[in-house]
TORKOL-4160 file (C-alpha; in steps of 0.2 Angstrom, whole numbers, padded with zeros to 4 digits, m for minus):
354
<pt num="1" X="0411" Y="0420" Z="0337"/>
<pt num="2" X="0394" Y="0427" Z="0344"/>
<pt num="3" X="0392" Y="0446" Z="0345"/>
<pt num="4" X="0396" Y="0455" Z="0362"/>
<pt num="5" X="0387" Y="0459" Z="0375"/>
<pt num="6" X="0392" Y="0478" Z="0381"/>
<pt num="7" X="0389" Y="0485" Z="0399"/>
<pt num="8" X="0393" Y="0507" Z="0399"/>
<pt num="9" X="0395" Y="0516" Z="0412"/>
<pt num="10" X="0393" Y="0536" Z="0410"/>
<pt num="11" X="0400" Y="0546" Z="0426"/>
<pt num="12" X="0406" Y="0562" Z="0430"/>
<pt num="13" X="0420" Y="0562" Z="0441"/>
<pt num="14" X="0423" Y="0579" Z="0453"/>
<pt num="15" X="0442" Y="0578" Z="0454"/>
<pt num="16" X="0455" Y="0581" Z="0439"/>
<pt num="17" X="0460" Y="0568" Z="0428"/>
<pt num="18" X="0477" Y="0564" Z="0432"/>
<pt num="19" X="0467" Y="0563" Z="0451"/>
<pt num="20" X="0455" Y="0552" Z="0443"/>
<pt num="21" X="0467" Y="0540" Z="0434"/>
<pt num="22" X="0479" Y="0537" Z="0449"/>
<pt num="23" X="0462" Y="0529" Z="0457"/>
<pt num="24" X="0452" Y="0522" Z="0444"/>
<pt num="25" X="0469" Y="0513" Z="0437"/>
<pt num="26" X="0473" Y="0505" Z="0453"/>
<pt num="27" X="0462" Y="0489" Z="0445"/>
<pt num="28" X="0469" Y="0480" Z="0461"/>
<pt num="29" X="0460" Y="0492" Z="0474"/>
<pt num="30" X="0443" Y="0493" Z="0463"/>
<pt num="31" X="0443" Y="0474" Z="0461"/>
<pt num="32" X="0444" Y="0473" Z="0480"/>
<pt num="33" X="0430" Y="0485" Z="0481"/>
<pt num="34" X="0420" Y="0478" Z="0470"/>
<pt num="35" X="0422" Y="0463" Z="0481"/>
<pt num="36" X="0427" Y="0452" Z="0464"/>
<pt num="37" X="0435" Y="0439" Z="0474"/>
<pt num="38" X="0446" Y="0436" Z="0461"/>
<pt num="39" X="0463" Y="0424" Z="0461"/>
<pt num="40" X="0478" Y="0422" Z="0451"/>
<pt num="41" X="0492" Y="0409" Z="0445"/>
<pt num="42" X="0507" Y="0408" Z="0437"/>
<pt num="43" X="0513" Y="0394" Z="0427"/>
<pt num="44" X="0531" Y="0394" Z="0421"/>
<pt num="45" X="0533" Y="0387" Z="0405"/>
<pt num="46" X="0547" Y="0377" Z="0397"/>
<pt num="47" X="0554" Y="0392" Z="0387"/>
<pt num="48" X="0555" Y="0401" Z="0405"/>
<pt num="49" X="0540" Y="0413" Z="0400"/>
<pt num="50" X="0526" Y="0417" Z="0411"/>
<pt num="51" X="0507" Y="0410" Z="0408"/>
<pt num="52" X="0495" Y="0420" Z="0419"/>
<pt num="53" X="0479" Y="0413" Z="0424"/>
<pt num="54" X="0462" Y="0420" Z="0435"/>
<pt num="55" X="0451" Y="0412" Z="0440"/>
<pt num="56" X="0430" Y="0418" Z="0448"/>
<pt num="57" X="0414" Y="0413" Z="0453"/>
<pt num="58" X="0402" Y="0417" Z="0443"/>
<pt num="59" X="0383" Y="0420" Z="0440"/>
<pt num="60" X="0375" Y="0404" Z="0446"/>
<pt num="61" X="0388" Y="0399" Z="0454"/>
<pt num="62" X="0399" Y="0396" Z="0438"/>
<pt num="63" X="0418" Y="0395" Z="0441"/>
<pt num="64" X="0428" Y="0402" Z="0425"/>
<pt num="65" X="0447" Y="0403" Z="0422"/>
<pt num="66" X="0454" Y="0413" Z="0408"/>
<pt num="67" X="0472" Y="0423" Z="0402"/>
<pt num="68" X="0478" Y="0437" Z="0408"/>
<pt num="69" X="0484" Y="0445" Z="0390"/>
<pt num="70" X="0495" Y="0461" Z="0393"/>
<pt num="71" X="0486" Y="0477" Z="0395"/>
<pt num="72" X="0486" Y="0493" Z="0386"/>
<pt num="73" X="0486" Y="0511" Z="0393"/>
<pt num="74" X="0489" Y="0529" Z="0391"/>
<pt num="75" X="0491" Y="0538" Z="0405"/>
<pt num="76" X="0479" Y="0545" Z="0410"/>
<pt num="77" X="0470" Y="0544" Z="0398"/>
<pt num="78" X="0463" Y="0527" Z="0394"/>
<pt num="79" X="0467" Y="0507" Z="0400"/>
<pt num="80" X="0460" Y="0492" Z="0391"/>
<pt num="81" X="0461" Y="0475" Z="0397"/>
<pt num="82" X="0456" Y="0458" Z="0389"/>
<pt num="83" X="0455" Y="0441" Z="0396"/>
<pt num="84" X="0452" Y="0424" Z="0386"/>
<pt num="85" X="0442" Y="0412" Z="0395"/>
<pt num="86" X="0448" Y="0392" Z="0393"/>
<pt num="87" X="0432" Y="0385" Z="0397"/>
<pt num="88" X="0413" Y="0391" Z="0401"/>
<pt num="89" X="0399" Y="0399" Z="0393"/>
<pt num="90" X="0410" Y="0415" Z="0389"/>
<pt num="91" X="0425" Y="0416" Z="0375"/>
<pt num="92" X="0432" Y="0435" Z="0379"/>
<pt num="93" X="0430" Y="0448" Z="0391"/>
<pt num="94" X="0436" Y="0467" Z="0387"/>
<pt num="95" X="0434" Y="0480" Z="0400"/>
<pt num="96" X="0439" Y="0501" Z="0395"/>
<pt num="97" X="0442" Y="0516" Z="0403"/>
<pt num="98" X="0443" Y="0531" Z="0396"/>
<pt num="99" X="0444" Y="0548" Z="0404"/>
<pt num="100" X="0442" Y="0565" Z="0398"/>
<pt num="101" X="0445" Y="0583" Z="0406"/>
<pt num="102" X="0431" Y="0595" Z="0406"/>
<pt num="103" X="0432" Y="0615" Z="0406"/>
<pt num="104" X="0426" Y="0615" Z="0424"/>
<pt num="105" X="0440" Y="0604" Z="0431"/>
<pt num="106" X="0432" Y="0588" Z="0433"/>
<pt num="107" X="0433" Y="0573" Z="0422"/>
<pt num="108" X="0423" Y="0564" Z="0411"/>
<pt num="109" X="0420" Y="0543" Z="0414"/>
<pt num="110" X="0415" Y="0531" Z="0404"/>
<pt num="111" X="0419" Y="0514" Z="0410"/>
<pt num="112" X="0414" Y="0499" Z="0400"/>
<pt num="113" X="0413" Y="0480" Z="0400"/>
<pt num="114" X="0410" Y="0468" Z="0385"/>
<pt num="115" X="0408" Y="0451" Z="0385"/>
<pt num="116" X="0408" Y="0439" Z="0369"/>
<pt num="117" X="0399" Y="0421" Z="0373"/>
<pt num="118" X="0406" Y="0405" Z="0366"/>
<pt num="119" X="0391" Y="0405" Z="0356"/>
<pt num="120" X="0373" Y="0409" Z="0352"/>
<pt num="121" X="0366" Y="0398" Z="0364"/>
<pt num="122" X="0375" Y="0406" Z="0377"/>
<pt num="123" X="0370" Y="0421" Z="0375"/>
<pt num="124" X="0357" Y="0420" Z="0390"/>
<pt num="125" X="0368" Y="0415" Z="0403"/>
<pt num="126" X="0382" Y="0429" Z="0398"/>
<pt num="127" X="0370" Y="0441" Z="0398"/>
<pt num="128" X="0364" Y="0435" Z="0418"/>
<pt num="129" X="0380" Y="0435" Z="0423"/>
<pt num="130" X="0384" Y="0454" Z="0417"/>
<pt num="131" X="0368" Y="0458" Z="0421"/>
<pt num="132" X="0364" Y="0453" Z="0439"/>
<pt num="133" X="0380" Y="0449" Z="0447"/>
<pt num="134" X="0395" Y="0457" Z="0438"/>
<pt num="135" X="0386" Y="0474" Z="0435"/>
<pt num="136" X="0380" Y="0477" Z="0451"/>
<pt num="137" X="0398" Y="0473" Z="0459"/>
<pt num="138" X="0405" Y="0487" Z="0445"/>
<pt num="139" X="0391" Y="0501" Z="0448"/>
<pt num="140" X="0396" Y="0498" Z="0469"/>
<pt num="141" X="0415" Y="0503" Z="0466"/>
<pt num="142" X="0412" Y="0516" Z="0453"/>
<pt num="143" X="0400" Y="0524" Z="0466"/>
<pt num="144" X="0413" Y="0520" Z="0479"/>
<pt num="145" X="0431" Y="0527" Z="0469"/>
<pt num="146" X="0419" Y="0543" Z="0464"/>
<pt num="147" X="0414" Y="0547" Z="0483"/>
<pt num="148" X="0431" Y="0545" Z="0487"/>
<pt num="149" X="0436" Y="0558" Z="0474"/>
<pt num="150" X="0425" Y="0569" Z="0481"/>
<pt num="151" X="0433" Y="0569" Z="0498"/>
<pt num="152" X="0421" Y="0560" Z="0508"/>
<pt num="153" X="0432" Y="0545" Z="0512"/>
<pt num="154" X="0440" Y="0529" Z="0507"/>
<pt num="155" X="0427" Y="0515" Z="0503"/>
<pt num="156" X="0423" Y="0507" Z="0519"/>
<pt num="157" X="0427" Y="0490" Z="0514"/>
<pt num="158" X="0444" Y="0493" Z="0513"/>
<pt num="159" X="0446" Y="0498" Z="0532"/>
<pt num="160" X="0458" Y="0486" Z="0543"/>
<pt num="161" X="0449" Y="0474" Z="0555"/>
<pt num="162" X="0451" Y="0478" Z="0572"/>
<pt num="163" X="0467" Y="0472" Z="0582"/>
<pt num="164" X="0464" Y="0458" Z="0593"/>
<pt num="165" X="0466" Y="0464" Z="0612"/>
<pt num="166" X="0481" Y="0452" Z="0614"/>
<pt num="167" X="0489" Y="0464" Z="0598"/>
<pt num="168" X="0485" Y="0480" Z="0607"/>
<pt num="169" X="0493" Y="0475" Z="0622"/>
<pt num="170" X="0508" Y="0471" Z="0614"/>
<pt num="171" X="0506" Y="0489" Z="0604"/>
<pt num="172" X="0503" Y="0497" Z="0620"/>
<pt num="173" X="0519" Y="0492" Z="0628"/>
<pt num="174" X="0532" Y="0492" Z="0613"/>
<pt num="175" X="0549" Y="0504" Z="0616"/>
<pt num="176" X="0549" Y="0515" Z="0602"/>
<pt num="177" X="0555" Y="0533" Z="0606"/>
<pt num="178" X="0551" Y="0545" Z="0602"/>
<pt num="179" X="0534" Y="0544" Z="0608"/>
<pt num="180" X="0525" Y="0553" Z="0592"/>
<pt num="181" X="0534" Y="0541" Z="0580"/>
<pt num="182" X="0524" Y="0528" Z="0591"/>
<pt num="183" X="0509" Y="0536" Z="0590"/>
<pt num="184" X="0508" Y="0538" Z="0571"/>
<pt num="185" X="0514" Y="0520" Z="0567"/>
<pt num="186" X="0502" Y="0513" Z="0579"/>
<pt num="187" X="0488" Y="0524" Z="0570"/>
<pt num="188" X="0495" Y="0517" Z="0554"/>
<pt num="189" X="0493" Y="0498" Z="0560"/>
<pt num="190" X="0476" Y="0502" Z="0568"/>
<pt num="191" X="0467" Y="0511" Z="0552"/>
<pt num="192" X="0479" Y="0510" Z="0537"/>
<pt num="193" X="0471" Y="0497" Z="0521"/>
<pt num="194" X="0479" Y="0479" Z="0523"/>
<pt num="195" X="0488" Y="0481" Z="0507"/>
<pt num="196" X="0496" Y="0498" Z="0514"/>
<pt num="197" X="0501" Y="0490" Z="0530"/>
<pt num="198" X="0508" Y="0477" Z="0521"/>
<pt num="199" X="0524" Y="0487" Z="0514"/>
<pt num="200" X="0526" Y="0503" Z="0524"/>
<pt num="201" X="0541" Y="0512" Z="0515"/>
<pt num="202" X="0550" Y="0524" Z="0528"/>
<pt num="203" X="0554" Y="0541" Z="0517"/>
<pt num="204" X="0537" Y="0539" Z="0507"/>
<pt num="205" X="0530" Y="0541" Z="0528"/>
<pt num="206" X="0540" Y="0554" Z="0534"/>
<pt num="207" X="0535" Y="0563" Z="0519"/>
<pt num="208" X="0518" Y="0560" Z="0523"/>
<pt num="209" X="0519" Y="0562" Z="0539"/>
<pt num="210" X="0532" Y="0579" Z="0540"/>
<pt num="211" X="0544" Y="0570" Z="0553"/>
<pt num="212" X="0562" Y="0565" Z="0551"/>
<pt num="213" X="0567" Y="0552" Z="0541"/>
<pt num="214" X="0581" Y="0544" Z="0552"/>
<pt num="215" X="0571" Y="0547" Z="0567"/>
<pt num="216" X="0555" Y="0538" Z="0558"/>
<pt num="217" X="0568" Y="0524" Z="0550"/>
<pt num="218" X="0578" Y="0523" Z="0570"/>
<pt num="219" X="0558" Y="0520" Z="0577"/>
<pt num="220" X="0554" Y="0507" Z="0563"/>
<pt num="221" X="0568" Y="0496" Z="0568"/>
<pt num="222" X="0564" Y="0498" Z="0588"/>
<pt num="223" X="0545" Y="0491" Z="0581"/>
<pt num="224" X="0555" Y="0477" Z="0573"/>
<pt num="225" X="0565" Y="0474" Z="0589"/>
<pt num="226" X="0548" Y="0474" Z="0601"/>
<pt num="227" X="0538" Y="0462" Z="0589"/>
<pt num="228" X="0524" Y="0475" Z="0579"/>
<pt num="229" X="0534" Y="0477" Z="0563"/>
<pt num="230" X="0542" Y="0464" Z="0552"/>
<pt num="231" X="0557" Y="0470" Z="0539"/>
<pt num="232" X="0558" Y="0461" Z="0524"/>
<pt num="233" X="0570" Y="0464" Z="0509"/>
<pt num="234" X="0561" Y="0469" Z="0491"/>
<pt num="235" X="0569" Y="0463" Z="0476"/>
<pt num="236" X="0563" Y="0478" Z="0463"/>
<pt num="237" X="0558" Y="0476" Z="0446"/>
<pt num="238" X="0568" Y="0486" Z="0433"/>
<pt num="239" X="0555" Y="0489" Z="0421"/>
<pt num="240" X="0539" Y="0495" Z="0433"/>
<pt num="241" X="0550" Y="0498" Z="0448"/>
<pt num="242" X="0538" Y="0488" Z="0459"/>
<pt num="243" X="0541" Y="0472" Z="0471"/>
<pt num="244" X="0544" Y="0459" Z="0461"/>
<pt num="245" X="0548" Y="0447" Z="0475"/>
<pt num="246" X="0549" Y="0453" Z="0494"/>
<pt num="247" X="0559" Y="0440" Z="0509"/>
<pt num="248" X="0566" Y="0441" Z="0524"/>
<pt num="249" X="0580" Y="0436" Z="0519"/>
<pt num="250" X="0589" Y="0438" Z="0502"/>
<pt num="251" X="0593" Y="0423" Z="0491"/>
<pt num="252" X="0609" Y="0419" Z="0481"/>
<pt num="253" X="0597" Y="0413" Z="0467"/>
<pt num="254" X="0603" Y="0425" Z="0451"/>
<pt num="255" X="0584" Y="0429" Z="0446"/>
<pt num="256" X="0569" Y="0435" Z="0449"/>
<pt num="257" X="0552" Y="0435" Z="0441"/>
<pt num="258" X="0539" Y="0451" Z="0440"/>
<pt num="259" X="0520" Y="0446" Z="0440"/>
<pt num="260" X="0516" Y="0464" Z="0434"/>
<pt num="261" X="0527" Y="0464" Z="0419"/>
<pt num="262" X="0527" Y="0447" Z="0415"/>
<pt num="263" X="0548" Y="0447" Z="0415"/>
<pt num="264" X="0564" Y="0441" Z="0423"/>
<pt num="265" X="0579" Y="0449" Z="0432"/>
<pt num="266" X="0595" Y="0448" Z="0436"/>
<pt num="267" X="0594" Y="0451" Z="0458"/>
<pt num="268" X="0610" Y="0455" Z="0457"/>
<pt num="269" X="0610" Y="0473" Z="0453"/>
<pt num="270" X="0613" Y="0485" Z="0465"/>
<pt num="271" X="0596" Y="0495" Z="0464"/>
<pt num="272" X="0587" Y="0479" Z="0463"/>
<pt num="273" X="0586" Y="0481" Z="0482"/>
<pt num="274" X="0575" Y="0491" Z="0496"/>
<pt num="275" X="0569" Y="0488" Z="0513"/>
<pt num="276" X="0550" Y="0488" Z="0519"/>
<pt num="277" X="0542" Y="0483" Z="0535"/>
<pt num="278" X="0527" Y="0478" Z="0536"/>
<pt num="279" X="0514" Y="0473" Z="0551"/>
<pt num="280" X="0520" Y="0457" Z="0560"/>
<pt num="281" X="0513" Y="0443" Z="0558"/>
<pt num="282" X="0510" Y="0441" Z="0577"/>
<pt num="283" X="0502" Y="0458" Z="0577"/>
<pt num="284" X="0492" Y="0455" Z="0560"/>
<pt num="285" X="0492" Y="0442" Z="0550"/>
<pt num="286" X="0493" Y="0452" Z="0535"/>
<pt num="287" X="0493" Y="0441" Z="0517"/>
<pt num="288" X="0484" Y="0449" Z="0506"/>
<pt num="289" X="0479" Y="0439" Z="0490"/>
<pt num="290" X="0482" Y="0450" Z="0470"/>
<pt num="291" X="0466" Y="0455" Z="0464"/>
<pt num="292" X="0471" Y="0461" Z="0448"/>
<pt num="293" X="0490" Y="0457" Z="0440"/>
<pt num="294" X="0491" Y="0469" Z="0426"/>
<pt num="295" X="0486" Y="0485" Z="0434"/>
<pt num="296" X="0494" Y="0501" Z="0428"/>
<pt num="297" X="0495" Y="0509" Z="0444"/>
<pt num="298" X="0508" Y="0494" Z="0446"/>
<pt num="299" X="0519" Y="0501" Z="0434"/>
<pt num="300" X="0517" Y="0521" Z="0435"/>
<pt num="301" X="0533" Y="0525" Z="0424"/>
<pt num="302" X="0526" Y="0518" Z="0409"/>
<pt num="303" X="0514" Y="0532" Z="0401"/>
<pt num="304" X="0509" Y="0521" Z="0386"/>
<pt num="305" X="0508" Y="0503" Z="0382"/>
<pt num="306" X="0499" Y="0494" Z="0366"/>
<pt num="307" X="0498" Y="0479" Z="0362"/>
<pt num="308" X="0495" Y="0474" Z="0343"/>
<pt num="309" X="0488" Y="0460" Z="0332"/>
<pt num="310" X="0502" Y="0457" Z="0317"/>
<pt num="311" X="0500" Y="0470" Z="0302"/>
<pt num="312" X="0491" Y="0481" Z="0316"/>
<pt num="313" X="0495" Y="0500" Z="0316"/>
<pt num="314" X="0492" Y="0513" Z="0329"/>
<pt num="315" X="0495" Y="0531" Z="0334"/>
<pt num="316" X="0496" Y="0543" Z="0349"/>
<pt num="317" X="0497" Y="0561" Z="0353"/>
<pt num="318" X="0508" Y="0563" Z="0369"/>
<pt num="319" X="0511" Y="0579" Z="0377"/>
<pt num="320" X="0527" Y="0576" Z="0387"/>
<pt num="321" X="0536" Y="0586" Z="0398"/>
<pt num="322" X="0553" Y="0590" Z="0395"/>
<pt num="323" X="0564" Y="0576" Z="0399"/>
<pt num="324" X="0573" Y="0559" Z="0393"/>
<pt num="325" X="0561" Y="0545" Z="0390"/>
<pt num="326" X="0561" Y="0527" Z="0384"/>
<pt num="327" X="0551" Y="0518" Z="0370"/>
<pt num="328" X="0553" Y="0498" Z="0372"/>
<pt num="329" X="0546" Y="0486" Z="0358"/>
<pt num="330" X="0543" Y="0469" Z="0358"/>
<pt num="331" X="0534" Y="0453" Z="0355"/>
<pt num="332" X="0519" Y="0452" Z="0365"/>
<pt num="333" X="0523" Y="0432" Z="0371"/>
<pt num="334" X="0544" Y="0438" Z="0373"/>
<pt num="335" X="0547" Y="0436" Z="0390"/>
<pt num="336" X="0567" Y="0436" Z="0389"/>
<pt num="337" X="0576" Y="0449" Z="0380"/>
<pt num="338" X="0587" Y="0437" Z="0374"/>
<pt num="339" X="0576" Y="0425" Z="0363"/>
<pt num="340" X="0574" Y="0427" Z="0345"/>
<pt num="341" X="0558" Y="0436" Z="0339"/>
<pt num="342" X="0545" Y="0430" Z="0327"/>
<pt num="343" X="0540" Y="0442" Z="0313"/>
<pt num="344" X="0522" Y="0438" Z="0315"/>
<pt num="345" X="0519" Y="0437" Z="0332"/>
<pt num="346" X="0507" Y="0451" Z="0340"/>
<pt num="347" X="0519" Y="0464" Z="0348"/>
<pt num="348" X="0518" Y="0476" Z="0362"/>
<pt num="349" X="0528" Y="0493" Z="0362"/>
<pt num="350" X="0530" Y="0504" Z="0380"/>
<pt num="351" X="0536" Y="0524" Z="0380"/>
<pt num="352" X="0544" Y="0525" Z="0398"/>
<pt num="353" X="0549" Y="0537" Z="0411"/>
<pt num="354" X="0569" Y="0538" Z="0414"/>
């Protein structure tokens, strides 16, 4: 394998580092930013795992797809991703964040991207690609995460397009009393991201916005009623208790599968339920595509997560606050608690909130 090729970033950030981590570990949000256009498949195999693909354009127009392998982070401290290309001029790309307090409050950056080619001969072409297009798309979201830290703003690109008059209209004249509820979740469908309109949780906005829960929940439902909101039923995953699956109407199949954490689930479970709303469709066709699968900001309950090559070692220093926690182990490729486990097969372990 030919020696890699190793883009660093060096960056101060003006905001703590648990401040720093919740957005630079959003890897969905920054790959949006940075415009990667990235998209992402599944494949389910016979053994009823998961195989997780991307797939990108290129410098020069190249089309690569590669493996999504598991990431490793400890919050908030460092994440490290790796993806194995199946075809083209590269053979592995590894891309690190690490994050360090300072004295002053503000955080240390470094943010770095390595790329191995599939050999010598393709050295050139790797090194283009990092050099003219990937970089440039990285050094623009760094820029853009770093602002935003410094409380000048969310990255533009990230801003709604506007409603078509047909949409106002039908926002103008909805029923939903009482009349400030309306105004803040019209303000939410005009200016909130796509991804955020796309699952508006009731108590996590009444919180936000300082208005009563029953009130906010009672004026949700009268959107529904007049055609701006949609409900749908999210089916949540136990281990990162994200969405995992989200419908408008909930299935009698027995299980479901979570893209984040590469596992299956029995839907069955009382607390594997909630409700969300989201934009109508007829208001705002709102699909957004997954820019990034393995994010940690996808699953903020796990404060550590390694994975390890067989006869691998590793330590950690945690400082924990008082409370119960849970240390998972287990083989990287195990998608089913169930299935027997390979001695020598590389194996991911995961220290979890309760």
């Amino acid at each position: 394998m030919a020696e890699p090729i190793t883009k660093v970033w060096e960056l101060r950030s003006p905001a703590t580092i648990e401040d720093t981590w919740a957005v630079f570990s959003d890897t969905d949000r920054f790959n949006r930013v940075a415009e990667l256009g990235f998209k992402f498949e599944q494949l389910q195999l016979s053994d009823g795992s998961v195989r997780r693909t991307g797939k990108g354009v290129f410098f020069a127009g190249i089309t690569a797809e590669w493996e999504e392998l598991p990431w490793s982070w400890k919050a908030p401290e460092w994440y490290r991703s790796t993806r194995r290309f199946l075809g083209g001029p590269a053979e592995e790309m590894t891309v690190q964040l690490r994050l360090r307090p300072e004295a002053d409050g503000t955080t240390a950056v470094r943010y770095s991207v390595s790329v191995t080619p599939r050999n010598f001969l393709l050295r050139p072409i790797v090194l283009a690609d990092l050099s003219l297009s990937s970089a440039p798309k990285v050094e623009r979201a760094l820029s853009a995460l770093l602002t935003e830290l410094s409380g000048r703003g969310a990255p533009p690109c990230l801003a709604p397009p506007p409603l078509a008059a047909e949409a106002e209209a039908t926002l103008d004249r909805a029923r939903i009393e009482p009349a400030p509820i309306k105004a803040k979740l019209a303000e939410a469908l005009r200016t909130l991201p796509l991804r955020e309109q796309d699952r508006l949780m009731p108590l996590r906005l009444a919180a936000e916005w300082k208005v009563d829960p029953d009130t906010l929940i009672l004026g949700m439902l009268q959107g529904v009623r007049e055609g701006v909101l949609a409900m749908r039923w999210e089916l949540i995953c136990p281990s990162c208790v994200g969405p995992a699956q989200r419908t408008e109407r909930i299935s009698e199949a027995a299980r479901v599968h979570c893209s984040s954490c590469n596992i299956w689930f029995d839907r069955t479970f009382p607390d594997a339920v909630a409700v969300s709303f989201r934009a109508a469709p007829a208001l705002r066709p709102n699909e957004v595509p997954v820019e990034c699968v393995g994010s940690p900001a996808k699953q903020p309950i796990v404060i550590l997560r390694e994975r390890l090559e067989p006869e691998a070692q590793s330590e950690h220093t945690l400082h924990l606050k008082p409370g119960a926690y849970r240390v998972h182990l287990a083989p990287a490729g195990e998608r089913n608690p169930g299935r027997a486990r390979h001695p020598h097969r590389r194996r991911h372990g995961e220290l979890r909130r309760p």
